[in-house]
N, C-alpha and C positions, 0 to 999 in steps of 0.2 A: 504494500500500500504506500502512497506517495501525501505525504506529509509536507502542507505549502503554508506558508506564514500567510493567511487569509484572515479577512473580520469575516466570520462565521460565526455562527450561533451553533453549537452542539448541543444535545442534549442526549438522554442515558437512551438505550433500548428496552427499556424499563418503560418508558415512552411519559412519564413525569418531567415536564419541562413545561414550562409557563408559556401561555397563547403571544405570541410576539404582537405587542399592536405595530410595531413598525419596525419592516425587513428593512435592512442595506442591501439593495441587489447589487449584483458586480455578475461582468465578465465570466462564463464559465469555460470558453475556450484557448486561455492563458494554463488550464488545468489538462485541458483536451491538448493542448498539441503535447504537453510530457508523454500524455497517453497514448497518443498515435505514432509519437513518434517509438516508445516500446512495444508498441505493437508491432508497428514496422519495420523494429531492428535496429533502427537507428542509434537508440543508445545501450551498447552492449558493455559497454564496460562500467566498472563500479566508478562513479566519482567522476563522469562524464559530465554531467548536468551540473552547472554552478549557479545558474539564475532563472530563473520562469524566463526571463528577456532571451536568455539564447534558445533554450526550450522552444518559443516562438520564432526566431530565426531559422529554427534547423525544422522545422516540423511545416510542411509546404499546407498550402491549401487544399492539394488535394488527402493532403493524411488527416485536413481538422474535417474535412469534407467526411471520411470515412468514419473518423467519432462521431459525428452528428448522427451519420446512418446505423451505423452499431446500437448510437442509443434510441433512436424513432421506428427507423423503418426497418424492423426484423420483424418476417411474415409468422412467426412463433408466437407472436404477443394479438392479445384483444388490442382493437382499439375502436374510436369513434373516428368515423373521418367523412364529413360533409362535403361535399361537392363544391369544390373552390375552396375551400379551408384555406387561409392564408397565414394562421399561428399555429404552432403543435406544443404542445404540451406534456410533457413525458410523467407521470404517475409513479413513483417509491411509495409502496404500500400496504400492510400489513391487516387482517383483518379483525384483528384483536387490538388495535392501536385505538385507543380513542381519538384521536387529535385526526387520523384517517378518515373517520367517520364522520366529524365534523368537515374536513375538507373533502368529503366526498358530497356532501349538499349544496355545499359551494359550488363545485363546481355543476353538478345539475343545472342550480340555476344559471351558471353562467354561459351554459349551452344550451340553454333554451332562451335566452336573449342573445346570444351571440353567435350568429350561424356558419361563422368561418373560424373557429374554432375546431381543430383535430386532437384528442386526449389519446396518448397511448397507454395503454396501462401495465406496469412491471407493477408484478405483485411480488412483493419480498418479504415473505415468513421469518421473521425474528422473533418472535415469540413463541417458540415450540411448534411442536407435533400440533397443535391443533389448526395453526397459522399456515404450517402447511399444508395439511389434509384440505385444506378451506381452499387454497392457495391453486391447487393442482385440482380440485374438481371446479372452481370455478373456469380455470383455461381450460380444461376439457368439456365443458357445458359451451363452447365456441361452436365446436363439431357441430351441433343441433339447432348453433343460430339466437342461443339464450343465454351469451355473457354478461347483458348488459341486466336485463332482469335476472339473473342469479345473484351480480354482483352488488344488484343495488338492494337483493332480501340479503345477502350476507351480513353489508353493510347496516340493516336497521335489527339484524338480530342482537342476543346479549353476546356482551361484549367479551367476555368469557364464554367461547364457544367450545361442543362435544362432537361427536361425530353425529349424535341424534340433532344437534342444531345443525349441521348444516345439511343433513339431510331435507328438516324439517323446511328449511330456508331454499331448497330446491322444488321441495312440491309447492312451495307459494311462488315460487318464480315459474311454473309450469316444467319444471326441468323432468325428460323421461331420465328416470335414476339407473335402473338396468343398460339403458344405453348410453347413460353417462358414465357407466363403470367400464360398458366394452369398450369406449372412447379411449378413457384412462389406461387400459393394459395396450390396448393398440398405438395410442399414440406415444405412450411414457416417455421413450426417449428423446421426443421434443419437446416435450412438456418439463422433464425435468431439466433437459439442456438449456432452456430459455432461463429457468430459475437458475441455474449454475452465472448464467452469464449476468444476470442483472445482478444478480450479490457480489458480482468480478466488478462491474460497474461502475454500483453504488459504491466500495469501498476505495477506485480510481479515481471517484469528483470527489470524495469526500464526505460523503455521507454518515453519518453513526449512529443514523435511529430516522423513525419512520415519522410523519411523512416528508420526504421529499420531492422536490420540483425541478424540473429542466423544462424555463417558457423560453421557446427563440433560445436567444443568446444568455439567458439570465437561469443560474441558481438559485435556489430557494429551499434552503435544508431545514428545514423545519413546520411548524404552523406557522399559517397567515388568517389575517381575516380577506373578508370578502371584498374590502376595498381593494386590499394589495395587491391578491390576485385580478382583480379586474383591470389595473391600472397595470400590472406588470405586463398582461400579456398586448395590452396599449401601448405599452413602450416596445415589447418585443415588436408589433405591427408596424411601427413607425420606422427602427432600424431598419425592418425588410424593405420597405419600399424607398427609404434611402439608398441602401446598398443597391438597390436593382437599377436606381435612376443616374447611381456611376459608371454602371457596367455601360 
């Protein structure tokens, strides 16, 4: 894991950390090019890297190009994606987190007012065995087209889930559970694969506890309220269509 002298807000996986009323966004891609660039080899030896600034120097566009895709567009993961969607929104999320649940209404509403909003969603089980049993049937209720209502009775069951909750939170989302189970043995290996890769991820930007955000170009490791996220993914919107009207 890559440890960068950032104002971040951490808090426990315990998921006990105070509601932030107001994030310092910053740049997540001074984070992404360390990343892409060991991804891509580029830094193989210990003690190579002296500053984020050469990190950035050495690490091209197209390698921040490929973190960006590592973290959105892997066809493994749910997501919402409206037609013209012009922000994406990356999802760290646990379903036993309280502070996930809160920002998972959040965002509801923010996609039902705002239609070019795309949310992908990395569900990351730190909370035990129950986080992931929760974790791995809701990606496999994709199969049958019923992530999105599975994901949102998960998210309004108790917080403290069983394997009898999340069944129970499947027959309220419509979810066929026999064919959720064949899904699960037939798919596993991408199901677990996608959870392998977002906990490689999450612990590469920095992350240390649920919930987490990647809007655009901006981090957001922790809770927000609902203004913050609204205004962030406003600022991510406005970056894009600056950067497009350079090109």
């Amino acid at each position: 894991m890559l440890v960068l002298g950032l104002p971040i807000w951490h808090g426990a996986r315990t998921g006990h950390r105070k509601v932030l009323k107001r994030v310092r966004k910053f740049s997540v891609w001074h984070i992404a090019c360390v990343c892409a660039a060991i991804l891509v080899g580029a830094l193989c030896m210990p003690g190579a890297l002296s500053t984020t600034a050469r990190a950035s120097t050495m690490a091209s566009a197209q390698e921040r190009t490929r973190m960006k895709d590592a973290l959105a567009n892997d066809p493994a993961l749910p997501s919402i994606a409206p037609q013209g969607y012009d922000v994406t929104i990356v999802v760290f999320s646990d379903y036993q987190c309280p502070y996930c649940r809160k920002l998972h209404g959040d965002l509801k509403q923010l996609l039902a007012a705002d239609r070019k909003v795309r949310v992908v969603y990395r569900d990351w089980p730190i909370f035990g065995g129950a986080s992931l049993e929760a974790a791995r049937a809701g990606m496999a209720s994709r199969y049958q087209g019923k992530y999105a209502a599975f994901n949102d009775a998960l998210m309004s069951g108790p917080v403290k889930m069983d394997q009898a909750d999340i069944r129970q939170a499947a027959v309220r989302a419509g979810v066929d559970w026999p064919r959720l189970k064949a899904d699960l043995a037939r798919n596993a290996a991408v199901i677990d694969g996608a959870l392998r890769k977002t906990n490689q991820l999450a612990e590469m930007i920095g992350l240390t506890g649920t919930p987490g955000l990647v809007i655009g170009d901006y981090l957001i490791p922790g809770a927000v309220d609902a203004a913050t996220l609204r205004g962030t993914v406003q600022k991510a919107r406005q970056n894009a269509r600056t950067a497009e009207t350079r090109r």
